[in-house]
KEVOSE-81029 format. One record per residue (C-alpha): residue in three letters; y, x negated, z. Coordinates in steps of 0.001 Angstrom, whole numbers. Each point is the difference from the previous one (the first is absolute). Last residue first. Layout:
residu:north:east:up
Ala:Y:X:Z
...
This chain:
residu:north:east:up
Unk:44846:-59351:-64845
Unk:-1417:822:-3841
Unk:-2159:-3463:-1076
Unk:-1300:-1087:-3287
Unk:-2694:-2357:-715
Unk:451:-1292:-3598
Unk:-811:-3159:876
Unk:-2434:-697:2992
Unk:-507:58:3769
Unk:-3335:-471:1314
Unk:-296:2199:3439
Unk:-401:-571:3581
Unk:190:3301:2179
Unk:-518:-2465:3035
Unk:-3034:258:2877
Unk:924:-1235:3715
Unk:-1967:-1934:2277
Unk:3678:-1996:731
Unk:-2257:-3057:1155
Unk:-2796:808:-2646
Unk:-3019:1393:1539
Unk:-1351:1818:-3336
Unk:534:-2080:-2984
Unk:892:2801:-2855
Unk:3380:-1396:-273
Unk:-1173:-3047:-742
Unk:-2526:896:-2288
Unk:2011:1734:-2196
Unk:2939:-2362:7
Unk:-2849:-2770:-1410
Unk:-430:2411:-2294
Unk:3031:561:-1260
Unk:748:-4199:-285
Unk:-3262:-139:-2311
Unk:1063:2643:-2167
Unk:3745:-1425:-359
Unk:-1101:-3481:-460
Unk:454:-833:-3691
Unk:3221:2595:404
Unk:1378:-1682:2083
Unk:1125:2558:3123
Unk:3567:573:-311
Unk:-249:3610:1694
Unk:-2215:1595:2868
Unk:617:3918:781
Unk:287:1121:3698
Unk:-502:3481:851
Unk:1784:1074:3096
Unk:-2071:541:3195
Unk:3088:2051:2170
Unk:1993:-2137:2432
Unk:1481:2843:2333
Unk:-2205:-483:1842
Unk:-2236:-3883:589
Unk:-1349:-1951:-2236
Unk:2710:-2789:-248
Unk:-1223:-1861:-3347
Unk:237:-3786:1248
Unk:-3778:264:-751
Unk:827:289:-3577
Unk:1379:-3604:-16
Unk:-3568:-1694:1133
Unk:-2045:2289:-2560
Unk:2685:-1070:-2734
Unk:-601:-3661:1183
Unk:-3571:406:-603
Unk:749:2082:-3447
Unk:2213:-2766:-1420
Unk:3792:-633:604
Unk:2439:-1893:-1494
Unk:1851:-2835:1048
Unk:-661:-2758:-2564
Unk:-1756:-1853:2110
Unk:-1960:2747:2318
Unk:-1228:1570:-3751
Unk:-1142:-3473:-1413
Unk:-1716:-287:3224
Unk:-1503:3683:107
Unk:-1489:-152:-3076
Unk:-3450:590:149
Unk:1903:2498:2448
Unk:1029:1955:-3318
Unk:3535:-678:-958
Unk:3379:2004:-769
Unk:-400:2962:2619
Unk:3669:1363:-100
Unk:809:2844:1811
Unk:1222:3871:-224
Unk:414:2209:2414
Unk:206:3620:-228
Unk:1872:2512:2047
Unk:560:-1696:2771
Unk:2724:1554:2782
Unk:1960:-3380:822
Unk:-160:-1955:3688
Unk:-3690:-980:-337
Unk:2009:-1685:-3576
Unk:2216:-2130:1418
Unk:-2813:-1493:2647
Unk:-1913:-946:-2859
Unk:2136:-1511:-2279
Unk:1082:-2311:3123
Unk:-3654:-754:658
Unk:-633:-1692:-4213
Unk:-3555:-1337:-511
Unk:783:-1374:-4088
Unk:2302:1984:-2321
Unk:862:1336:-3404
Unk:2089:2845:63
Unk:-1388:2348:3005
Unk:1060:3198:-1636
Unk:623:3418:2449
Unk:721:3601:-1424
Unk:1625:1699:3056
Unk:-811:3127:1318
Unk:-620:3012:-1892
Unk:3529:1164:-1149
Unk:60:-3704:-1167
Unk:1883:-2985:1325
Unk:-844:-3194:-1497
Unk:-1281:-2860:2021
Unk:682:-3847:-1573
Unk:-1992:-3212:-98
Unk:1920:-3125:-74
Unk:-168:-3999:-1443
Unk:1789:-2913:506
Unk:-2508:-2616:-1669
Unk:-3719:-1372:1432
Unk:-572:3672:1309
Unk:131:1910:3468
Unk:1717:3330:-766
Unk:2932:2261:2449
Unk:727:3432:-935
Unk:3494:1083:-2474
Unk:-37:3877:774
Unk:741:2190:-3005
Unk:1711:2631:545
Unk:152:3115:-3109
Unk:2909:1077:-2256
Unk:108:-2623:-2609
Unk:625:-2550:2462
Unk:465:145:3282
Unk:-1168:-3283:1553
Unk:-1184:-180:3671
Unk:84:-3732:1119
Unk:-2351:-1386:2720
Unk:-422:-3102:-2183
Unk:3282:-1450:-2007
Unk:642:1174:-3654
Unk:2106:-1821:-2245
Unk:1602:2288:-3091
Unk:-273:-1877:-3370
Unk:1797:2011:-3008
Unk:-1367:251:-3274
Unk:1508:1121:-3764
Unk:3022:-1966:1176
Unk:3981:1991:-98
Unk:1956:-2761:1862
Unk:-2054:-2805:-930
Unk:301:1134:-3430
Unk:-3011:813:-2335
Unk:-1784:-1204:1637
Unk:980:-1530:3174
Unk:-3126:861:1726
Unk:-2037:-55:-2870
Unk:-410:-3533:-77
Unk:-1745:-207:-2872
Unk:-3947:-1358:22
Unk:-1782:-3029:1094
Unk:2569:-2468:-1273
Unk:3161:2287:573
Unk:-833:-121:3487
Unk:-1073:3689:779
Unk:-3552:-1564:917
Unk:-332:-2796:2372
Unk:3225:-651:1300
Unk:1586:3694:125
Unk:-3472:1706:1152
Unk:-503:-2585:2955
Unk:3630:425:1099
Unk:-1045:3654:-60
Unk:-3338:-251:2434
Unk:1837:-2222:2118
Unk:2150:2465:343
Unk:-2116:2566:746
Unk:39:2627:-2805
Unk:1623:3157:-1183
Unk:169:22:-4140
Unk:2952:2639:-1097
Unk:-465:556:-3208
Unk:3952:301:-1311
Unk:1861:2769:470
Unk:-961:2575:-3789
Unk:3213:-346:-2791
Unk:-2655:2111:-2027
Unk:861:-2646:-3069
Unk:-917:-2589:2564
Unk:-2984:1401:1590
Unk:-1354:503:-3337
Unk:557:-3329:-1363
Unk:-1374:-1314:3215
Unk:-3048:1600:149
Unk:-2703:-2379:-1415
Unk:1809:-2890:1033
Unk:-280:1338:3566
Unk:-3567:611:51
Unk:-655:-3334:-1652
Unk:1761:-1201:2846
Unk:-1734:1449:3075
Unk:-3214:159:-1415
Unk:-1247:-3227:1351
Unk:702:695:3597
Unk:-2387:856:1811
Unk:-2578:-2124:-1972
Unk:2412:-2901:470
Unk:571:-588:3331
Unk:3365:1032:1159
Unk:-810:2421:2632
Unk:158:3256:1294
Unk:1895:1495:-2643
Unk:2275:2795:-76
Unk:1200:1118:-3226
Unk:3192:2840:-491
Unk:841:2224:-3089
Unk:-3038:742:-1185
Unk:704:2711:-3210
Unk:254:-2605:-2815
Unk:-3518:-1304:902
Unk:-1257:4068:-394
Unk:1575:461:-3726
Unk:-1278:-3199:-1254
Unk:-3429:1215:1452
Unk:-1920:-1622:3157
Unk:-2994:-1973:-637
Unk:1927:-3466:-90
Unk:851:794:4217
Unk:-3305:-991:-56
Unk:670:-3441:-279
Unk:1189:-38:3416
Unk:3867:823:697
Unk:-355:808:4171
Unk:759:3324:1097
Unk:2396:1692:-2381
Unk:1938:3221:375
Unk:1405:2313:-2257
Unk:-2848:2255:-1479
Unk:-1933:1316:3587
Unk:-435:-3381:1663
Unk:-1773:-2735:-2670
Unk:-2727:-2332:1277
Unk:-169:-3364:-998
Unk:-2541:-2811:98
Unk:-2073:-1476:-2840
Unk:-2046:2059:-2734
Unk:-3793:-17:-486
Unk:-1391:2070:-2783
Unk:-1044:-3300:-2091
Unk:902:-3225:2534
Unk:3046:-778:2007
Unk:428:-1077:3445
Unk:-219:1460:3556
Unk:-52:3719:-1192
Unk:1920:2775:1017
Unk:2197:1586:-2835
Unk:1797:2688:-1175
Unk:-796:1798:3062
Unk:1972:2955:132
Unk:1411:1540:3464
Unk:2243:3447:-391
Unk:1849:889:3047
């Protein structure tokens, strides 16, 4: 499997593009503003989104994309873009956004019977198969529904943390799965850490507290770990306060991470 970040950042600025992530050509993690960096040709390909949350900068693509496509998809006589997503996560879409105010409601358009978009609800602990590969739906801690998922690769599983504050249960799923990568948000420097621990994010000291829930033991192998959604005013300052953490000798776990910066354009072969 294929793993393109289109996206990573915690909000927008020059060079900095919001969440998503696309799976080999057909499959959609989270609808971020960089999603607006794929081709005509590429957009019309993804057949199925699944976002974590509804918040905006994970979402925000979502219907442009799909006006941007839907003549095509409509002459091809293509199923409709399948979105996967908590319910609360799709009752949140279908107020807020396709609500004929916002933008159209795509969902019955252009017939309810044949839409452009179809809602599928997602519950935790769910495998989808879509597009060929399993996607684990993983537990998140956020101020709306919100999920991580595990993808399974040849390699091990490709693991996202969707946004998220200290979080056992994701934990404890994921000492069960054979890591690959992980990948976690770090939105806020500790400066921060209040506006972080309100809004149910984590920054690096929370990160350090989370990491230590990393089983160390065989067959756990040290898999790189790549931070995403940092802002990007802070992202310097937030890497190296991660730096020094993880360079603290004595810690409780007094274990060393492969901690890395995760950024647009990366591209991943699992």
């Amino acid at each position: 499997m294929r793993v393109r970040v289109l996206g990573c950042s915690g909000a927008i600025a020059q060079g900095c593009r919001t969440t998503s992530f696309l799976l080999d050509d057909d499959v959609l993690i989270d609808a971020g503003t960089g999603v607006g960096d794929l081709t005509l040709d590429e957009m019309a390909c993804v057949n199925h989104v699944l976002l974590t949350h509804s918040h905006l900068d994970h979402v925000a693509s979502l219907p442009l994309m799909l006006d941007a496509v839907a003549a095509r998809r409509l002459a091809s006589g293509a199923e409709p873009l399948q979105v996967h997503a908590l319910p609360g996560t799709i009752s949140a879409l279908k107020a807020h956004i396709f609500n004929n105010l916002i933008w159209p409601d795509f969902s019955i358009i252009p017939s309810a019977d044949t839409p452009l978009m179809r809602c599928v609800p997602i519950a935790v602990g769910q495998v989808l198969q879509v597009g060929g590969k399993a996607i684990e739906v993983l537990p998140a801690v956020h101020t709306v529904p919100a999920v991580g998922y595990a993808a399974a690769t040849a390699s091990g599983h490709w693991v996202f943390s969707g946004d998220t504050e200290r979080n056992p249960a994701f934990w404890q799923r994921i000492n069960q799965l054979p890591v690959a990568l992980l990948i976690i948000e770090t939105a806020f420097s500790d400066r921060e850490k209040e506006l972080a621990r309100r809004s149910l994010h984590l920054a690096p000291g929370t990160l350090a507290e989370e990491l230590d829930q990393i089983d160390p033991a065989p067959p756990h192998p040290r898999y790189p770990i790549y931070i995403t959604h940092t802002k990007p005013a802070e992202t310097g300052l937030i890497m190296e306060e991660i730096r020094r953490f993880d360079e603290t000798p004595n810690r409780e776990a007094n274990l060393r991470h492969d901690i890395r910066w995760l950024s647009a354009g990366m591209t991943f072969e699992l």
